[in-house]
C-alpha positions as CSV (number, residue, x, y, z in Angstrom):
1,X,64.3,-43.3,-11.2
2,X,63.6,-46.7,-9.8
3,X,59.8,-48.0,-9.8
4,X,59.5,-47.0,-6.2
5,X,59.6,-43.6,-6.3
6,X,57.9,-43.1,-9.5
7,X,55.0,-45.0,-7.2
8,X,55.9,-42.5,-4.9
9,X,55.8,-39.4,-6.7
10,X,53.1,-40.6,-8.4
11,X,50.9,-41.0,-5.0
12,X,51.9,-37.7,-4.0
13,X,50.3,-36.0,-7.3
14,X,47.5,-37.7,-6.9
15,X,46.9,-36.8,-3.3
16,X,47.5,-33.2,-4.6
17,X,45.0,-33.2,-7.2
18,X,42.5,-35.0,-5.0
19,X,43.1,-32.5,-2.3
20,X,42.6,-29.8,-4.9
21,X,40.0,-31.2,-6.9
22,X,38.0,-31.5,-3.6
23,X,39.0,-27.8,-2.2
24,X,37.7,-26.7,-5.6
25,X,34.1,-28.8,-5.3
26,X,33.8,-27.8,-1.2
27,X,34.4,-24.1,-2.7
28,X,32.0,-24.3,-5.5
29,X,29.1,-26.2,-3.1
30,X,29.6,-23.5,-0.3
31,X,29.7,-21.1,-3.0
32,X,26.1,-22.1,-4.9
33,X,24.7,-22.9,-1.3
34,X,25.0,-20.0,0.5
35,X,22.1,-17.8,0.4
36,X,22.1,-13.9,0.0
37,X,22.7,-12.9,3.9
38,X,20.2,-10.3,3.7
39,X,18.0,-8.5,1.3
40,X,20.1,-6.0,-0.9
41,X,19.0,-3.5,-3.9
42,X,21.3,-3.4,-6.5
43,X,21.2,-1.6,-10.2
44,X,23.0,-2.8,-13.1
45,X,23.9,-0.4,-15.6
46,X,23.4,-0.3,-18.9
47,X,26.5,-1.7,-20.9
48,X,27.7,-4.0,-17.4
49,X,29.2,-7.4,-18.5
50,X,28.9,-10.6,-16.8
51,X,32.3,-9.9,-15.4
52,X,31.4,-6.5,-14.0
53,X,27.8,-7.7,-12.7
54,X,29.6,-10.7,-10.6
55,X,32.1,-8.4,-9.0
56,X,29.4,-5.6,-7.7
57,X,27.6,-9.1,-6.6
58,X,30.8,-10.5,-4.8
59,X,31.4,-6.7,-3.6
60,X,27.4,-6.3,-1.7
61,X,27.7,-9.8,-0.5
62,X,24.7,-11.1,-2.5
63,X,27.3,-14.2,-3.9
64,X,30.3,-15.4,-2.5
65,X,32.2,-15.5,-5.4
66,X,32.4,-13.8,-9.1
67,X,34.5,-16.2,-10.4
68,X,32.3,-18.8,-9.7
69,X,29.7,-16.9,-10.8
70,X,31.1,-16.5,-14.1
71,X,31.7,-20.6,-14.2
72,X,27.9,-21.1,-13.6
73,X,27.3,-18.4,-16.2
74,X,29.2,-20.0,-18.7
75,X,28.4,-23.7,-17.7
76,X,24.5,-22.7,-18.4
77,X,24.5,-20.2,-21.1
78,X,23.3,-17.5,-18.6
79,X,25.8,-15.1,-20.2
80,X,23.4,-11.8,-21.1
81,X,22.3,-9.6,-17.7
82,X,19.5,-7.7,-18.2
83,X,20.0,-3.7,-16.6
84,X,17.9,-2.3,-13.8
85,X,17.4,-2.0,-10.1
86,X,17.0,-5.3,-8.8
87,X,15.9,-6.4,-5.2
88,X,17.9,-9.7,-3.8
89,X,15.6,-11.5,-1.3
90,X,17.0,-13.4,1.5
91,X,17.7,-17.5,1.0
92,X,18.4,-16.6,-3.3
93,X,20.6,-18.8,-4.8
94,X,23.1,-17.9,-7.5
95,X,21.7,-20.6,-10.0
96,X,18.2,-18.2,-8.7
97,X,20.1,-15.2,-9.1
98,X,21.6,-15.8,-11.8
99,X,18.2,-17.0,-14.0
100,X,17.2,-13.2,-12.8
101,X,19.6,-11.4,-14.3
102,X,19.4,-13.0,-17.5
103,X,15.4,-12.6,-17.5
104,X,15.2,-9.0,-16.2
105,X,12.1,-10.6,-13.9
106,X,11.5,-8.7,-10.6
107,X,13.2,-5.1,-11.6
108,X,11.9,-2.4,-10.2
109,X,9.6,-0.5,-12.1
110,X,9.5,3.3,-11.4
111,X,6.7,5.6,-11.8
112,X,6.4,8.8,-13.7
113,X,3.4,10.6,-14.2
114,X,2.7,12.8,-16.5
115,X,-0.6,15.3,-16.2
116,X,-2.5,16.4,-19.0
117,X,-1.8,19.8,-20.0
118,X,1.4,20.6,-19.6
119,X,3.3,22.4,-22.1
120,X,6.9,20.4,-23.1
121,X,9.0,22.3,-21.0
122,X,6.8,21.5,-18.2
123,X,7.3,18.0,-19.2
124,X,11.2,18.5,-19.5
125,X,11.1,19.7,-16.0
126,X,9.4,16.8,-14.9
127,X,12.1,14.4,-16.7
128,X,15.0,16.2,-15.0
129,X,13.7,15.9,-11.8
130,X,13.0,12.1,-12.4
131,X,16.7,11.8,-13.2
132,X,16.6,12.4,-16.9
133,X,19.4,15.4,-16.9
134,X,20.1,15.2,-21.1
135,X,15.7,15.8,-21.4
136,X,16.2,19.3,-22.6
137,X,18.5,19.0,-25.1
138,X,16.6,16.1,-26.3
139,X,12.9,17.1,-26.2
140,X,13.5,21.1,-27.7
141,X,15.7,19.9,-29.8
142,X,13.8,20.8,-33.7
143,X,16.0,18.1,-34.9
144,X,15.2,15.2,-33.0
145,X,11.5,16.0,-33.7
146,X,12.3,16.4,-37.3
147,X,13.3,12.9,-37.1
148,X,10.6,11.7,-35.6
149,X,8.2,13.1,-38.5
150,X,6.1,15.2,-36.4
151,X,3.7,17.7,-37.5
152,X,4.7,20.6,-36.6
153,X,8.6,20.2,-36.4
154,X,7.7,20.4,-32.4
155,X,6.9,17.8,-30.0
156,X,4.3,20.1,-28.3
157,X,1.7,17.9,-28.5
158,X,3.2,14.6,-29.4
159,X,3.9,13.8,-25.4
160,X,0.9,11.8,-24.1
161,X,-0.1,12.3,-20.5
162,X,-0.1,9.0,-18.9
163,X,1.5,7.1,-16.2
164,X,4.5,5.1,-17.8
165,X,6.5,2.6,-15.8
166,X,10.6,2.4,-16.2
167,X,13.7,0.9,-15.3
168,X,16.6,2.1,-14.0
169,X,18.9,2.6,-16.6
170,X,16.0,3.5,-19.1
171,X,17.3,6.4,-21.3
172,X,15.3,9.7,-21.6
173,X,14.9,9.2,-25.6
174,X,13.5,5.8,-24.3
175,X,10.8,7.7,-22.3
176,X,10.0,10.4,-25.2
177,X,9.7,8.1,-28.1
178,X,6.7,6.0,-25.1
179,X,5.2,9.2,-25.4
180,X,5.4,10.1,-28.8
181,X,4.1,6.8,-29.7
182,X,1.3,7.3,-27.4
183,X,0.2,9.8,-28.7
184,X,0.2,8.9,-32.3
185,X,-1.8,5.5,-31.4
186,X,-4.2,7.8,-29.5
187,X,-4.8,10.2,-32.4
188,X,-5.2,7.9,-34.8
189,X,-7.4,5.8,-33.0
190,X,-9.4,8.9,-33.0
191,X,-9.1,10.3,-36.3
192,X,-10.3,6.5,-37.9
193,X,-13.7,7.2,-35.9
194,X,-14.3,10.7,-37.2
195,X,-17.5,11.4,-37.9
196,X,-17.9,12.0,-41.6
197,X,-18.6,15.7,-41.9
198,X,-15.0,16.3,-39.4
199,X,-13.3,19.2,-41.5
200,X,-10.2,19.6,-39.4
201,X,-7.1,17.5,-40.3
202,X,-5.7,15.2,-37.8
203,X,-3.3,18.4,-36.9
204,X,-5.3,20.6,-36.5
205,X,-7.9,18.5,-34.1
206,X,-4.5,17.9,-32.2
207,X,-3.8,21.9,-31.8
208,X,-7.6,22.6,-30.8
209,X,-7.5,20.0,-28.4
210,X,-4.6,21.6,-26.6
211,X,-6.5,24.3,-26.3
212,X,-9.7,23.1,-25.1
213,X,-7.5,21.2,-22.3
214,X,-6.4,24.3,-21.2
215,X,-9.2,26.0,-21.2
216,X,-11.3,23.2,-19.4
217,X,-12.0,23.4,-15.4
218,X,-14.3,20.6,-15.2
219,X,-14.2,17.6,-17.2
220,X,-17.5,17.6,-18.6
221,X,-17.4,20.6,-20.2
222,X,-14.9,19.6,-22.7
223,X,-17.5,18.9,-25.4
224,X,-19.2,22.3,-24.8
225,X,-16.0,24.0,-25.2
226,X,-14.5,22.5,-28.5
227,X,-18.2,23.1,-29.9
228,X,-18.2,26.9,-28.9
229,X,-14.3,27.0,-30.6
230,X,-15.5,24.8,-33.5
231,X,-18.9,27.2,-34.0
232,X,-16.2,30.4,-33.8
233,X,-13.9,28.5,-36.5
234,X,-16.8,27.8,-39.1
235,X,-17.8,31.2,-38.6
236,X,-14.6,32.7,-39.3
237,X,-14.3,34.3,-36.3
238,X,-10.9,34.8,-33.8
239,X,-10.7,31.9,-31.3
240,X,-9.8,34.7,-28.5
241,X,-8.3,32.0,-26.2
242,X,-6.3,33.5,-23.6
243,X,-4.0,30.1,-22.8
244,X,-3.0,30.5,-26.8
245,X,-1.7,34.4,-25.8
246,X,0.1,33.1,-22.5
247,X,1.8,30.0,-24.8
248,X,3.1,32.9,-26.9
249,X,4.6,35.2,-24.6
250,X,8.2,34.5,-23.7
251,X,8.0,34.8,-19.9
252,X,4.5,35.4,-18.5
253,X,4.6,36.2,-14.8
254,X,0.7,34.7,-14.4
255,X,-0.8,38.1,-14.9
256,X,-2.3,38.6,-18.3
257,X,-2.9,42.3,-19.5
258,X,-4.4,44.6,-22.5
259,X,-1.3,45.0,-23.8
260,X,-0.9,41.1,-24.1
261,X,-4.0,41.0,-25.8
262,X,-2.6,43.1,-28.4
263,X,0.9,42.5,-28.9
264,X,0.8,40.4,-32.3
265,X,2.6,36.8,-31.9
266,X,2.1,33.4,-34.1
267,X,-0.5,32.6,-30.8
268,X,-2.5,35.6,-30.2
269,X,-5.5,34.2,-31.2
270,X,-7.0,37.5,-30.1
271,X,-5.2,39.0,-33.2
272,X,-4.8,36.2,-35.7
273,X,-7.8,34.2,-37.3
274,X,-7.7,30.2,-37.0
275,X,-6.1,27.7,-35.2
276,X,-2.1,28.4,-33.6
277,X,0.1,27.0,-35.6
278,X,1.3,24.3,-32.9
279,X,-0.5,22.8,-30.0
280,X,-0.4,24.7,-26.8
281,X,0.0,21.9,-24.3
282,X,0.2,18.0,-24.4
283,X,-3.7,16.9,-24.2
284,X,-5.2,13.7,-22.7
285,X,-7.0,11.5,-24.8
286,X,-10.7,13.2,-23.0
287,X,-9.8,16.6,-24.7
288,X,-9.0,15.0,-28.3
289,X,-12.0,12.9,-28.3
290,X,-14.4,15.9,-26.9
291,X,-12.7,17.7,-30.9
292,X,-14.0,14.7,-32.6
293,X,-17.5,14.6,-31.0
294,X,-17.8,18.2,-29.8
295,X,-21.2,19.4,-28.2
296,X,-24.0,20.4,-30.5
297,X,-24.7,24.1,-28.9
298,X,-25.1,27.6,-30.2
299,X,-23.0,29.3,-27.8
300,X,-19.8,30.7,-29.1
301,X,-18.9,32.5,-25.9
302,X,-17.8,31.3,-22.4
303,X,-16.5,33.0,-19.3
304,X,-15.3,31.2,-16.1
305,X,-17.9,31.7,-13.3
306,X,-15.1,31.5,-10.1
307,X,-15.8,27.9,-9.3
308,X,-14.0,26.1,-11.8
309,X,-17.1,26.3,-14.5
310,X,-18.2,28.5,-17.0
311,X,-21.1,30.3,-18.0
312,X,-21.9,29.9,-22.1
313,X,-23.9,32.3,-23.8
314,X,-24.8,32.7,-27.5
315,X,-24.8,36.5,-28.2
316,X,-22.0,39.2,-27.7
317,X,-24.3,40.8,-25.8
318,X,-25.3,38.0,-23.2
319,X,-21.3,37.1,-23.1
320,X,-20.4,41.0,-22.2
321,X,-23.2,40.5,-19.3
322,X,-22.2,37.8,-18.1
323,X,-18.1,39.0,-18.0
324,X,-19.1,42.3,-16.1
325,X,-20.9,40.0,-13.9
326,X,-18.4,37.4,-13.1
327,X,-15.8,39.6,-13.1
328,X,-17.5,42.5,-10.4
329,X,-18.0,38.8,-8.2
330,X,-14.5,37.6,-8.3
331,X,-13.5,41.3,-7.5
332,X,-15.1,41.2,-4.5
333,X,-14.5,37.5,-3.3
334,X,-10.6,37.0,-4.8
């Protein structure tokens, strides 16, 4: 080949790679310039690569291409996406977009609420509904609470009630062990700050608690209650707590009877002396603290009075009064 037309050939390569080269760079500016067309919520699951991520991008339109994505990835050590639901805005840039994924700023946050006094299948029931489908199997699982070192080889009790924020993606053992570790930090927070004669063990202030959150219509009264419960306990007397019978019978039908009263279980506090030996419910941090600083009072009887209250009396006597009394009103305004 003569010098000419290696010239020539030569020319013609270098026209092609110029071409090329400048095909590539129009690509790659079109591609970083064009802004997300319109606003567009997208989740990115757990376990999603770069590579995966830039597709479902390229796919809802929010980029114009993954390959380029993956480029600028790479070329800025933007290689780790962060899961959840996030919300594209009109005029985002990849670089923009890109810096979001990796930080996990601007995911959604979801929230779950969770009231005080419910029992842990009330909780489950909650959890599934929120999406968690595997909550069951988790939370009544003995074992996983076993692993988590929990009195009472149960997580009744161990489930704060709080309102928790989450992403999508978040796993229902995620959500649990929040709780859990609520609950613990609550609890202990409570039990440094004991006053000094406190005879109950952390436990144990954790099971009556339960029970004076269930057996609490207005807030206020919660120190009155755990007093009356404490005054029966040094005392030696039954609790006699109906929401401890209900917690023990398999399926109550909202109707409690005689024969409930009577039928021995682990809860029948109307049969048994002393604490149940688990918590009844999940209570708020109100109902623990009213266990540590309970009401000085001598009542050690209530009955609810129809509006949400009750009436406290001190004597067996007053108490039975005060039931026929209540009990003859509500009778005659259900």
């Amino acid at each position: 080949m003569n010098g000419r037309k290696i010239l020539r050939v030569g020319l013609i390569v270098l026209t092609v790679l110029v071409v090329a080269s400048g095909a590539v760079g129009f690509d790659f500016v079109m591609f970083y310039r064009r802004h997300t067309p319109e606003t567009k919520v997208i989740s990115i699951e757990r376990g999603w690569n770069l590579h995966k991520v830039s597709r479902v991008l390229e796919a809802q339109g929010v980029v114009s291409s993954a390959f380029w994505m993956v480029l600028l990835a790479r070329v800025t050590d933007q290689l780790v996406v962060q899961a959840g639901e996030y919300r594209f805005e009109q005029g985002r840039l990849p670089g923009a977009i890109l810096a979001q994924l990796q930080s996990g700023m601007g995911v959604t946050k979801h929230r779950f609420v969770v009231p005080e006094g419910l029992s842990i299948k009330e909780i489950v029931a909650l959890m599934e509904k929120e999406g968690w489908k595997d909550a069951g199997g988790l939370v009544l699982d003995p074992v996983f609470a076993q692993g988590l070192r929990l009195d009472g080889g149960s997580l009744e009790g161990w489930m704060f009630p709080d309102t928790y924020f989450y992403r999508s993606g978040d796993l229902a053992v995620e959500m649990t062990r929040r709780m859990v570790t609520r609950a613990r930090k609550t609890l202990q927070e409570e039990w440094e700050n004991r006053p000094k004669d406190f005879k109950l063990t952390a436990y144990q202030a954790l099971i009556l608690a339960s029970i004076v959150e269930k057996e609490t219509g207005q807030g206020s009264e919660r120190p009155l209650i755990s007093g009356v419960f404490q005054n029966r306990i040094k005392r030696d007397m039954m609790l006699q707590s109906d929401p401890t019978v209900i917690y023990g019978i398999a399926n109550f039908d909202g109707n409690i009877t005689r024969k409930h009263l009577t039928t021995p279980t682990p809860y029948n506090t109307y049969m048994r002396k002393g604490l149940p030996p688990t918590p009844i419910c999940n209570p708020g941090r109100a109902s623990i603290h009213a266990v540590f600083y309970p009401e000085s009072t001598r009542s050690l009887y209530f009955v609810a009075n129809g509006n949400g209250a009750h009436v406290f009396s001190s004597t067996l006597e007053e108490h039975e009064k005060n039931v026929d009394l209540y009990q003859r009103r509500s009778k005659h305004h259900p």
